[in-house]
C-alpha positions in Angstrom: 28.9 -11.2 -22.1 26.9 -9.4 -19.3 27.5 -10.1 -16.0 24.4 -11.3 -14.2 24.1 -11.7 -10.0 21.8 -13.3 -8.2 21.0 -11.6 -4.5 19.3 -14.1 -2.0 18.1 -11.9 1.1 18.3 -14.6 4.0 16.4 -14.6 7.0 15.0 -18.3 8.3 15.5 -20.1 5.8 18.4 -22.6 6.5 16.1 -25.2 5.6 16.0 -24.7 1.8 18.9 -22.3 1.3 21.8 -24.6 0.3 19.5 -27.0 -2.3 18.4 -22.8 -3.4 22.2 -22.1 -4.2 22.9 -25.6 -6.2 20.2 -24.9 -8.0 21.4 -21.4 -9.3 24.8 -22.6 -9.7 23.6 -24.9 -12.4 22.1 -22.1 -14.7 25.1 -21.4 -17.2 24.3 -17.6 -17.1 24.9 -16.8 -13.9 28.1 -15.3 -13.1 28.4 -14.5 -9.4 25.6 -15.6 -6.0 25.2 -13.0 -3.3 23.8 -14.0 0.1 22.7 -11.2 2.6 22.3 -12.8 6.3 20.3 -10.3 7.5 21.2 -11.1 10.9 19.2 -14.4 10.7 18.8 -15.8 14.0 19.5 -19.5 12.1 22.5 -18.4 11.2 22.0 -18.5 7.6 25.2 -16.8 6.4 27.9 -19.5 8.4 26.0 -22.0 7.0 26.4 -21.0 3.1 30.1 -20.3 4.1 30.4 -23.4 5.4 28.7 -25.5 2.8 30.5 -23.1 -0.3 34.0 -22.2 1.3 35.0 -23.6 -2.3 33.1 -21.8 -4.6 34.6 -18.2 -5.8 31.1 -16.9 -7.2 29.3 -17.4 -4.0 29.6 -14.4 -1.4 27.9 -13.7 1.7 27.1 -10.6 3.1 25.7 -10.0 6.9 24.0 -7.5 8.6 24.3 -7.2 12.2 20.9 -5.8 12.8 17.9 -7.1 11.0 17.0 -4.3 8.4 13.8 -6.5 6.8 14.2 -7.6 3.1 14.7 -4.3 1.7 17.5 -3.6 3.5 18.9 -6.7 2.2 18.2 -5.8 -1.6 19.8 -2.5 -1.3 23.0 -3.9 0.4 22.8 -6.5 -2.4 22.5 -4.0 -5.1 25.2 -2.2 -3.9 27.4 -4.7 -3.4 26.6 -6.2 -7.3 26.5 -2.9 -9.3 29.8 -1.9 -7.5 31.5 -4.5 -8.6 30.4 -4.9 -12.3 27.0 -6.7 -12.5 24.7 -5.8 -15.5 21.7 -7.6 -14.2 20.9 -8.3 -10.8 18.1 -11.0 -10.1 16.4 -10.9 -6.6 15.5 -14.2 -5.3 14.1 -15.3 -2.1 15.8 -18.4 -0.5 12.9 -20.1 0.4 12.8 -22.4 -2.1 9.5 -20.9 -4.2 11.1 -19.7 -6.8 12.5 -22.3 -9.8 16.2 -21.2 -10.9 15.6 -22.3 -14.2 13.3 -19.3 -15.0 16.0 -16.7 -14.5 16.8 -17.1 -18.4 13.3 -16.1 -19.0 13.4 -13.3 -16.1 16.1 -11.9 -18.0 15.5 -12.2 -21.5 14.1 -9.4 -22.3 16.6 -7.2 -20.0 19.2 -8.5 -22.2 17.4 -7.8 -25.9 17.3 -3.7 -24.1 12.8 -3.9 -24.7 12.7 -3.4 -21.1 14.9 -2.1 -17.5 13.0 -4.6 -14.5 11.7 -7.2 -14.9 9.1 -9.0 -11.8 7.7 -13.0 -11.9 3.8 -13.1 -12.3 2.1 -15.8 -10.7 -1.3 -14.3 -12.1 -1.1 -15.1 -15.4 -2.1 -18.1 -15.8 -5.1 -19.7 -13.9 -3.5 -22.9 -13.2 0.0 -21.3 -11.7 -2.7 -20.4 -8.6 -4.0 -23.6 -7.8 -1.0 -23.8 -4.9 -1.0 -20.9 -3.6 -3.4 -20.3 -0.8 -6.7 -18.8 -1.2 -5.5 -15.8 1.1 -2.6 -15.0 -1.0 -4.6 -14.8 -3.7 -7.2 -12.5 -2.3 -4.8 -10.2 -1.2 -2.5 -10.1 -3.8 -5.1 -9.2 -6.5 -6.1 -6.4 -4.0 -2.7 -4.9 -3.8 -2.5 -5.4 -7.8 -4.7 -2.7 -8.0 -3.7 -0.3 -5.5 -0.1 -0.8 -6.7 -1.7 0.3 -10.1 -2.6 3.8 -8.7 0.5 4.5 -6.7 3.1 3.0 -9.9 1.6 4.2 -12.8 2.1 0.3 -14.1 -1.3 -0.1 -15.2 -0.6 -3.7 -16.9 1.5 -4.9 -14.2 0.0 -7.5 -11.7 1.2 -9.4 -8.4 3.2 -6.4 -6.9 4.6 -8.1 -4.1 6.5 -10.9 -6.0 9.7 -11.2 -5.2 11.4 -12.8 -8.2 12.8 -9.8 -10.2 15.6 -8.1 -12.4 17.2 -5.0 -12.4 19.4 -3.7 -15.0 21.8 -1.1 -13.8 20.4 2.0 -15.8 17.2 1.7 -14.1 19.0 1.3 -10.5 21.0 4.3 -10.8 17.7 6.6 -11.2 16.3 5.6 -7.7 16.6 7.3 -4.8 18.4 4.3 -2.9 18.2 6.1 0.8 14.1 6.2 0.3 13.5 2.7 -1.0 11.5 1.0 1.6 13.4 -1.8 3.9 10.8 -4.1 5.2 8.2 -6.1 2.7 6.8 -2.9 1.6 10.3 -2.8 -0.8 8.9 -5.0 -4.1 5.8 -2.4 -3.8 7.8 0.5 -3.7 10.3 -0.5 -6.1 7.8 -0.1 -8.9 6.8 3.6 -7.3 10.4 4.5 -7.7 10.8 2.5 -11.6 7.6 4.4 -12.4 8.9 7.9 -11.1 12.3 7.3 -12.9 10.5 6.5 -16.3 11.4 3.0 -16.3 9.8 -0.2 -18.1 9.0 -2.8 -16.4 7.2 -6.1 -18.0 5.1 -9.0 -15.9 6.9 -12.5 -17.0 4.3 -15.6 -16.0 5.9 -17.4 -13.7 4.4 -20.3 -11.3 6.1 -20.3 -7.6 6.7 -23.2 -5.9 4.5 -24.0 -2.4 5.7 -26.5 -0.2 5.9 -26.4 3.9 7.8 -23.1 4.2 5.9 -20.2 6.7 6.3 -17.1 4.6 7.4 -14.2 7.3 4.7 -11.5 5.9 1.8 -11.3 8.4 -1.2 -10.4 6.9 -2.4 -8.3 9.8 1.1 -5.9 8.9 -0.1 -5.8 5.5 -3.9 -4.7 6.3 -2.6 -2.0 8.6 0.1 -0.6 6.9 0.5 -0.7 3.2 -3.3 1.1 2.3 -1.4 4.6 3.8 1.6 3.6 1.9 0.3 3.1 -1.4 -2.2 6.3 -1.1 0.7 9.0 0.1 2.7 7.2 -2.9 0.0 7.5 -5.4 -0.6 11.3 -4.3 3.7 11.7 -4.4 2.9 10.1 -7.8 0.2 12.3 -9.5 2.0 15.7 -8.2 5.3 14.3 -9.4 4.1 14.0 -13.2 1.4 16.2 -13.7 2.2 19.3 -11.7 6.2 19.7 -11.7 7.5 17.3 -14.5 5.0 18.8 -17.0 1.5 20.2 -16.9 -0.9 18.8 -19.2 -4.5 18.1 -20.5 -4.6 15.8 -17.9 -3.3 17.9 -15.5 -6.1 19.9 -15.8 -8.3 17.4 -15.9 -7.4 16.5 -12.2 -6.8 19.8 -10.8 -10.9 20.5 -12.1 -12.2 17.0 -11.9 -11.3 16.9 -8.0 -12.5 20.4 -7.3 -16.0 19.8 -9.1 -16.2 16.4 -7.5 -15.2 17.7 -3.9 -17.5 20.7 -4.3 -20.6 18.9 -5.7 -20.1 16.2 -2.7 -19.3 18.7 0.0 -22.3 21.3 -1.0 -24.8 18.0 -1.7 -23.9 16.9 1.7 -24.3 20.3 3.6 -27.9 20.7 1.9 -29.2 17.3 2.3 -28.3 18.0 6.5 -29.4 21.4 6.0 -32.8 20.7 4.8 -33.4 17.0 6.8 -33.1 18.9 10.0 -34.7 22.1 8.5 -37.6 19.1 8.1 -37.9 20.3 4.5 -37.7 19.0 0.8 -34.0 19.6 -1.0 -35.7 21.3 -4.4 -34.8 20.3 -7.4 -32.9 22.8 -9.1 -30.4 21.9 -5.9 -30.3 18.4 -6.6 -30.4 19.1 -10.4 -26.8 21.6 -9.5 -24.9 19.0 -7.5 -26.0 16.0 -10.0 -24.3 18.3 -12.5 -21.1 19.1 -10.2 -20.6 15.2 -9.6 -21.3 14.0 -12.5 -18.5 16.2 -14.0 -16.0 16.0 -11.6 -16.1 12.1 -12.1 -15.8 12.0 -16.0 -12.8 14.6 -15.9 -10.8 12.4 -13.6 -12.2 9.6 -15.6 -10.2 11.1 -18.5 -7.2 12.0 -16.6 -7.0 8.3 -15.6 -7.7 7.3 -19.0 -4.8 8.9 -20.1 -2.2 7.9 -17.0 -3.7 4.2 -18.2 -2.2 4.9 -22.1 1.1 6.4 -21.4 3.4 4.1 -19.2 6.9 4.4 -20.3 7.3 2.9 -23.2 11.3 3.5 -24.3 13.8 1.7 -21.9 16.5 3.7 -19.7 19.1 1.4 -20.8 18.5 1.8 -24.4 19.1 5.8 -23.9 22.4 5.5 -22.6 21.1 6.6 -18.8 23.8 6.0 -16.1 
């Protein structure tokens, strides 16, 4: 049987964390229940001791400095895959996400089709009627941005944090560089995608109730666009110009120059010629039409191609440790 752990990063949520831990306890496939107090000012860790001093599977883990829910998973992780797990399931301990979906989370983990597994709340139109109208704006934003800097082109709602990790995929990332704060989710499928793992979207509602989530949306606005661009670019020089160089490859390396060049010399002509108080002639016009135009199918290609070749054959079916 494989050992599956569940890692709850805790930080103000004494409210809902104890009916959270019940509620895994009761799913027959669990095996052990990690807490990480990430030096929650409630006190979030004394409290599960207190209120589980009984219960062997149940451990809690505390940081004494606040190192954001990243540095929560990656204490987590360690502490599971150290000590046996298979599976690890991330879990927030807010109370939005439904235990009983962490056999379906799993599932296909454990029949080897795939290495990480995320919830979806995207899939189906009535699984958004809860959640706020904000979230829902922004999320489908980030869906596509974290499509460019993952490479997981059919993977939606990037920064859902109901997951599952199987321990071939976790030992190809770069544990030291994974992101600590609520950038983590995001970059965890950067670092899946540069290890060559497969992930899979599993539709999942999430539960909304009076809980404040700790994200602010002004933080996300400001700081994850940079993110996800320097990942994307970390991304595309990654596969297509040290890994292997390709068709594609090409394709980018003279899809951006045309592009660039036909923008940049349009630009300095159209200036050029308005203050000149002059016409730009048509052959001009005609040359960077021509430039632009070909630049954009090129990379159109390229991205064509990055669309039709996610991984495809799972780490842990290849024996990678």
């Amino acid at each position: 049987m494989l050992d599956i752990y569940v890692v709850i990063p805790c930080y103000k949520v004494s409210k809902q964390i104890v009916s959270v831990i019940e509620d895994v306890l009761e799913q027959s496939t669990i095996c052990n229940i990690i807490v990480v107090d990430d030096a929650c000012p409630e006190k979030t860790g004394e409290l599960v001791k207190e209120h589980f001093n009984n219960h062997s599977s149940v451990t809690v883990l505390t940081h004494e400095k606040n190192q954001g829910v990243g540095g929560a998973m990656c204490t987590g992780y360690q502490y599971a895959f150290k000590n046996g797990a298979n599976i690890v399931v991330k879990m927030d301990g807010d109370g939005q996400m439904n235990p009983e979906h962490i056999s379906s989370l799993i599932s296909p983990i454990v029949k080897g089709t795939c290495d990480y597994t995320k919830g979806n709340r995207f899939y189906y139109p009535r699984h958004l009627k809860n959640m706020p109208k904000v979230r829902v704006f922004g999320n489908s934003a980030l869906s596509l941005v974290s499509k460019f800097s993952s490479g997981y082109w059919t993977i939606m709602d990037p920064t859902n944090g109901y997951t599952a990790l199987h321990r071939s995929a976790y030992a190809q990332l770069d544990h030291n560089a994974l992101s600590k704060g609520y950038f983590f989710e995001s970059d965890m499928l950067y670092q899946l995608g540069n290890a060559q793992a497969v992930v899979r979207d599993i539709a999942l509602p999430a539960i909304y109730d009076e809980e404040e989530s700790n994200l602010s949306i002004t933080r996300v606005l400001i700081k994850f666009p940079g993110r996800y661009f320097k990942r994307f670019i970390k991304r595309i020089i990654l596969r297509y110009f040290i890994r292997e160089f390709n068709f594609a490859s090409l394709e980018i390396l003279f899809g951006g120059v045309l592009l660039t060049s036909g923008l940049v010399f349009g630009f300095y002509k159209w200036v050029g010629n308005y203050f000149a108080g002059t016409s730009t002639p048509a052959g001009t016009v005609m040359i960077v039409g021509i430039l632009i135009i070909l630049g954009f199918q090129l990379l159109l290609s390229a991205l064509n191609y990055d669309v039709n070749h996610e991984p495809s054959i799972p780490l842990s079916s290849q024996n990678i440790e």
